[in-house]
N, C-alpha and C positions, 0 to 999 in steps of 0.2 A: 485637143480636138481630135487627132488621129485617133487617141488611145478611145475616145468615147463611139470614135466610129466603126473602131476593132470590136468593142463589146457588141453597139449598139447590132451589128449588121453580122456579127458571130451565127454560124449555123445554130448552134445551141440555142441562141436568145431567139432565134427566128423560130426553131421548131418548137421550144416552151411557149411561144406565143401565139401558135397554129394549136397546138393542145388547150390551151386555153381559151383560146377560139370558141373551140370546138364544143369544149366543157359549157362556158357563157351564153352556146347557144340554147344548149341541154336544156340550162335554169331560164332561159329566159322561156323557154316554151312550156316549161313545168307552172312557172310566175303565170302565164298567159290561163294558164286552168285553175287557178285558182277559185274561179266562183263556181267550179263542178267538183273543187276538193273530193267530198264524200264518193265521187262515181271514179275519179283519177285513182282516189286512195283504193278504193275496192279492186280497178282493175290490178293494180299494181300489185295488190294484196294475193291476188290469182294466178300472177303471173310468177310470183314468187314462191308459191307453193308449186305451181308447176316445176321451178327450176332446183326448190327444196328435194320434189319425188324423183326428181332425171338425178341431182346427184345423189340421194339414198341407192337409186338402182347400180349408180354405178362400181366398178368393183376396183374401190380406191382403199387407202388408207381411211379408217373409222375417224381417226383425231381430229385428222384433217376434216373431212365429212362433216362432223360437229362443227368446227368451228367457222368453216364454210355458210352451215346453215344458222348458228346465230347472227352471222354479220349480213346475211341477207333476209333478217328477219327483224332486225336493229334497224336497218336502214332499207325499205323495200328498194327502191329506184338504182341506190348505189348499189348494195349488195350485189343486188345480180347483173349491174352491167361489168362491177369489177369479175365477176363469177369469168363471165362469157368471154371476156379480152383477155384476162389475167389468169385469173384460175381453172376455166377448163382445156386440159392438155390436148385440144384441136390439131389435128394435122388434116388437111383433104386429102377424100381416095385419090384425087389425082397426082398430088405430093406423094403419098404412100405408093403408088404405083412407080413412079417415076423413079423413088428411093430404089424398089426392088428392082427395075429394071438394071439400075446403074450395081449394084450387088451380088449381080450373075452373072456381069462381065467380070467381074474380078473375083468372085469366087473361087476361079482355080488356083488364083496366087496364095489364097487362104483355104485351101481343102481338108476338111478335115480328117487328120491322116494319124490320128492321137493314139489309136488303141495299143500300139505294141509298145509305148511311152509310158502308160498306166501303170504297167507291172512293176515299175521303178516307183511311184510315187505312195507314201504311207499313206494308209487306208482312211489313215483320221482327217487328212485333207484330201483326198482324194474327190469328194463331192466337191469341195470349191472349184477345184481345176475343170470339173466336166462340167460343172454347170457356166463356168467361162466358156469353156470350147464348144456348148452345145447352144449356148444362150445369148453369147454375145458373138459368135462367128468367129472365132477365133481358133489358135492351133499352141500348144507347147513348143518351143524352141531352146535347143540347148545345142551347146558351142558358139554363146553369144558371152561375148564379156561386157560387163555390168560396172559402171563407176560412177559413186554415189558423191553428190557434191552438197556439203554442209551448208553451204552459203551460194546465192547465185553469183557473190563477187568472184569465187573460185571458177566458178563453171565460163564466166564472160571468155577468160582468154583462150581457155581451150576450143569454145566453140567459134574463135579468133580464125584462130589456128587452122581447124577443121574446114570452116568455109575456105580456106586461101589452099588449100588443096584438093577442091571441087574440080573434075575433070568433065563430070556428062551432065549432072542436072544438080538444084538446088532446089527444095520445097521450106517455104518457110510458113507458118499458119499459128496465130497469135489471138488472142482475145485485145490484146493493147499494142498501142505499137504509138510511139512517140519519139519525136525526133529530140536530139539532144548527145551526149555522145555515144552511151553505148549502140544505140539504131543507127549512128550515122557510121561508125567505126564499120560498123554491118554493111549498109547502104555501098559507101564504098568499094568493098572487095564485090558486092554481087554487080552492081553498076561493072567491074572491071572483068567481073566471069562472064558478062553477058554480053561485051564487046568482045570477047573471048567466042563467041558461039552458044558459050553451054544455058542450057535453056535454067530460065530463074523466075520462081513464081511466087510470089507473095498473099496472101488472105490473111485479112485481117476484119475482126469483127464491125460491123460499120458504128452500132451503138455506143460497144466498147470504144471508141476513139473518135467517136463524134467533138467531145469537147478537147479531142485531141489534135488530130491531122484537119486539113482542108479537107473539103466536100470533093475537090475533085483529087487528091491525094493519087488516085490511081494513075491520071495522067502524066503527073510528075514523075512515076516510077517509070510510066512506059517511054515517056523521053528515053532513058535510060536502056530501053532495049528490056526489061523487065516485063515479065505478066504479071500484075496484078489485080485485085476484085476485095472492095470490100464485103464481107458475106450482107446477106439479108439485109438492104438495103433500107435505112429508116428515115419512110416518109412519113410527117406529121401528121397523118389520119388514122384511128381508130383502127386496127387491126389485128385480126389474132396471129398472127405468123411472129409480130413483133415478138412475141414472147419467148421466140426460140433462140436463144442465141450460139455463135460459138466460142466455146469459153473455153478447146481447146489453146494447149502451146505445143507445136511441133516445129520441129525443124527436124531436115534429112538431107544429107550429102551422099551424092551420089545411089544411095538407096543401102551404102552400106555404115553408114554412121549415125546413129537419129538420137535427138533431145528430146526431154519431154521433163513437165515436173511442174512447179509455182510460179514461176518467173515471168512476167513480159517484158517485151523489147523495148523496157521506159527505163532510166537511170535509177527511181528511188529503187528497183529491185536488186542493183546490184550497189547501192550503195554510195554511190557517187550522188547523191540527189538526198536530202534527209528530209521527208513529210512526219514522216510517225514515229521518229525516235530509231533506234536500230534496226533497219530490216531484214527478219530470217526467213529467208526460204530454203529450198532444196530442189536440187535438177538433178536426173539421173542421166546417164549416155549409154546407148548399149551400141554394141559396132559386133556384127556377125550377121548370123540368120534373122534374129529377131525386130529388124530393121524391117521389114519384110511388112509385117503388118503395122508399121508405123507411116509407110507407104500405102497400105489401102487404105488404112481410113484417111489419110490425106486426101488422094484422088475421088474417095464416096460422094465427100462434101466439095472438091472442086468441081467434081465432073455433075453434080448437082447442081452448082451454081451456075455452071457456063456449059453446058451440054457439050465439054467436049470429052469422048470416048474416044480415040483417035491414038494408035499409036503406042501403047500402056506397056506390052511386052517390055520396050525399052527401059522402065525404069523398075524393073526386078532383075536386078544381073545376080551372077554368081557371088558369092559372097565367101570371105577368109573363113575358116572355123577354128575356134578357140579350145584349148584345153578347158574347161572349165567345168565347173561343179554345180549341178543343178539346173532348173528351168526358166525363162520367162514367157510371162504370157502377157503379152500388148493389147487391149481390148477398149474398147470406145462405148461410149451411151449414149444413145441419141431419142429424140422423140417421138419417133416416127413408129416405133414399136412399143409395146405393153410391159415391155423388161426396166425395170429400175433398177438394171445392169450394178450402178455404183452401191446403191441403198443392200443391193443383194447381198454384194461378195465382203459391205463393211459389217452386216448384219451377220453373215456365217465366220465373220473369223472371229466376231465376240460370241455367239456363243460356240463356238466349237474349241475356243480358247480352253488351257488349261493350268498355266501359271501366269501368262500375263500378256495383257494387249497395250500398248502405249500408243497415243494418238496426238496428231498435231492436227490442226484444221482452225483455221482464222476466223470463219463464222461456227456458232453454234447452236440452228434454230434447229428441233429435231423434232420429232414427233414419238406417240405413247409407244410405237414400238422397240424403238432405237434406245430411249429411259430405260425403258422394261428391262431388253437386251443387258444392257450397262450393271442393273441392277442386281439382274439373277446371276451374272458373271462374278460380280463381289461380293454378292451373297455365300456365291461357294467356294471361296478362297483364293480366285482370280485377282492379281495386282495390274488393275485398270487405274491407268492415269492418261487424263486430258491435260493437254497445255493451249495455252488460249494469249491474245495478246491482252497486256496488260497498257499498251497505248493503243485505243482503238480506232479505225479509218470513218467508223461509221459508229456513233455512241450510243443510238438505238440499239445496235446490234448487239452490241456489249451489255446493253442495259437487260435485255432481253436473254442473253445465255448467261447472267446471272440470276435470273428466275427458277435455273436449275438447278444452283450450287445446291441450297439446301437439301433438298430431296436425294442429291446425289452422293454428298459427303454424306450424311446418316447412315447411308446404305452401304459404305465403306468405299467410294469412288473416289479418287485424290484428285483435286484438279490444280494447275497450278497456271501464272499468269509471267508471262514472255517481261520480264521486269524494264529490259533494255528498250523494248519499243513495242513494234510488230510482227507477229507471227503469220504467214502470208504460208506456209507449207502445209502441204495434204498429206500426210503419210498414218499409216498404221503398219506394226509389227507387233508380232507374236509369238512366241515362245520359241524363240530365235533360228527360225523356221520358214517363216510365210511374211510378205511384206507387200504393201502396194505404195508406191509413190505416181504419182500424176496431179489432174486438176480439178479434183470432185470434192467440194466443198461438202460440208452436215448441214443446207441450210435446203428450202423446200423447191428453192429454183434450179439450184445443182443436179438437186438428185432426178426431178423430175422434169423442167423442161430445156435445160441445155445440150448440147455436144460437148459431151467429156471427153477424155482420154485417161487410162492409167498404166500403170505397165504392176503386173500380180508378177512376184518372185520368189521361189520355190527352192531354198536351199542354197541362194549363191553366194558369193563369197563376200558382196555389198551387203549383204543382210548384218555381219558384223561390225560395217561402218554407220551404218541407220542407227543400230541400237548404242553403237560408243555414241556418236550424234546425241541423239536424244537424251543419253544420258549427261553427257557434258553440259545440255542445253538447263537441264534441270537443274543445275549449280545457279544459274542468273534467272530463275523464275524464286516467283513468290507463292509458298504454298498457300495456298485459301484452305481454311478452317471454321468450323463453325460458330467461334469466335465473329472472324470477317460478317459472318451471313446476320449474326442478330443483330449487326448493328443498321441493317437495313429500315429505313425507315417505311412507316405506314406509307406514305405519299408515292412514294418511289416503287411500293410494291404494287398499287391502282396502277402508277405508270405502268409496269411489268403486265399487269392484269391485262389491259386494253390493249398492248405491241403483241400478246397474246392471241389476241384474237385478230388480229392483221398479220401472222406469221406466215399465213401463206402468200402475203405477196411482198414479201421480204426475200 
């Protein structure tokens, strides 16, 4: 009886049940016009070409565009109310203004002060790094040490470690966040820094860990002497803001140590918890200057959610400098701007590649440009390989970025599948040169309506640990060949057809 009352009265079963609500009333008032069908179908029919010509005008991706406008031409009513909640990238001026305000108080901490940096970096990447530092607000930073972690099971203890030698502040900012041990191992030291004084602040996505924490989770931390906030708050009604989420993972001690990379603060990520068979990801740590901007975009999105701008000097101290070799650049994507920030800088290092790009990424719903890219790269001699999970979280997903294989192997793209379980890491590398590790997935909500993070890396000395990584990784994957793809049956590939045309709200 407990257990049925746990489900029954679960936030999750109470908000599926306000959505469907919601949905019941739709059809019931749709059922209600049924003897005016022909004048109901007509407006509808109107009102769908209106929403057909707003997204032609708009200056999106074409593929999407397309398929956008079969699916609200397939189904008048649905199409375009999914269009309006789901597919169109809505922010209000007054969100947007609010964003900028909070951007100009911290803009000094990120000034862009890049030009006499330039002279140092080869010509042939040169356009990526400035169209980070002009597009995504950001700056180059070198005398940052860079350590690159195969496995989140490797990265748990050091970032163990790191937290229990927090002396001024703690920032911690999660897309998931689950209790169990690894969150509680956490919980404890920050509960112990925060009777200690030093200030500890927690964000975590409220959707992401809806079926995860209690509704009032925040509470619980603040016992503790913790600030807390789950972002973007998900109440059971119809709205467009739901679709933003933050799918950031950050964490920063003291403002001179900061994480970032695949991982959340749930056990299956570092292993101790088995859902999908092996889980790989990867977390980076940089500790020096370039903490810096792992630090503004933290405070952008807090100081967004809680309006507080109070006090922010403090948490930009001076920081160690490192010998080291080469640049990072820490930069965020969010929605509130026109820049497809991730889509941009994964798009310029495939083509501007010239022996070879390797790519991990857990989803792979893409669109005709991103194909394109892949394809004119192997076309001309570029050794492009995808790794993808071979147990997947979501089997749509799976079902769906095997719609590619073919198209992709013909054209000489190798893709190969995580044989052990799940692949849960976002990284690209490049001719052992240029790397990006953070939380930007290939799928069409990633790139477009989430808060990401990545950290772009320009010659350091983890760029040799990515590519041994990824290459070790490829001993336990399964190459797919065109062999695998004919065995694809007709039915399976209608299924493929129709997740196709639902790809944008995957």
């Amino acid at each position: 009886m407990k257990l049925i009352k746990k489900y029954l009265f679960h936030r999750l079963t109470l908000t599926g049940l306000a959505i469907l609500l919601q949905l019941a009333l739709i059809i019931l008032i749709l059922l209600k016009l049924t003897n005016h069908f022909i004048y109901v179908y007509i407006i509808f029919m109107i009102i769908s070409i209106i929403i057909a010509l707003f997204i032609i005008d708009r200056n999106d991706n074409p593929s999407f565009k397309l398929l956008w406008i079969a699916l609200i031409f397939i189904f008048p009513l649905l199409g375009g109310i999914l269009y309006i909640f789901i597919g169109h990238p809505y922010v209000s001026k007054k969100n947007k203004i609010k964003w900028q305000n909070i951007n100009k108080q911290l803009q000094k901490y990120r000034a862009n002060d890049n030009q006499a940096e330039f002279s140092n970096i080869n010509q042939h990447h040169l356009g990526q790094i400035k169209y980070l530092c002009n597009y995504a607000n950001t700056k180059l930073y070198k005398n940052t040490k860079t350590n690159y972690y195969s496995l989140g099971d490797y990265a748990y203890p050091e970032m163990i470690e790191d937290l229990k030698k927090a002396k001024n502040f703690i920032f911690i900012e999660y897309f998931i966040i689950e209790e169990g041990r690894f969150w509680n191992d956490i919980v404890k030291i920050l509960k112990e820094k925060a009777e200690e004084g030093i200030e500890v602040r927690v964000m975590y996505d409220d959707l992401g860990c809806i079926a995860l924490l209690p509704s009032n989770y925040q509470k619980t931390l603040a016992s503790y002497k913790i600030k807390a906030i789950p972002f973007n708050r998900f109440i059971p009604i119809l709205s467009l803001f739901h679709n933003n989420r933050d799918h950031r993972k950050i964490m920063i001690i003291d403002g001179k140590v900061g994480y970032t990379g695949g991982i959340n603060l749930a056990d299956e990520y570092v292993n101790l918890k088995e859902k999908y068979g092996h889980w790989k990801d990867t977390v980076i740590r940089l500790e020096g200057p370039g903490v810096e901007h792992l630090t503004t975009l933290f405070l952008e999105l807090w100081n967004y959610a809680t309006n507080d701008t109070r006090n922010i000097e403090k948490f930009f101290p001076k920081t160690d400098l490192f010998m080291t070799a080469g640049y990072v650049i820490p930069f965020g994507d969010n929605p509130f701007d026109k820049e497809q920030t991730g889509k941009e800088i994964y798009m310029s290092i495939i083509e501007q590649s010239t022996n070879y790009v390797y790519i991990n990424t857990p989803y792979f719903i893409v669109d005709y440009d991103v194909i394109t890219a892949l394809i004119r790269a192997a076309k001309r001699g570029v050794d492009i390989k995808i790794t993808l999970p071979h147990i997947p979280d979501k089997k749509y997903v799976k079902l769906l970025a095997e719609s590619y294989y073919k198209t992709l192997i013909k054209s000489g793209v190798k893709i190969y599948e995580y044989k052990p379980g799940f692949i849960h890491a976002k990284s690209f590398i490049s001719d052992d040169t240029v790397a990006v590790v953070g939380t930007i997935n290939l799928d069409y909500r990633s790139l477009v309506h989430h808060f990401e993070d990545g950290i772009y890396l320009y010659n350091t000395e983890s760029i040799k640990d990515i590519k041994k990584d990824y290459l070790n990784t490829l001993q336990k994957c399964l190459a797919i060949n065109e062999n695998n793809v004919k065995k694809i049956s007709i039915f399976k590939r209608i299924i493929q057809s129709i997740l196709k045309l639902f790809s944008p709200l995957l």
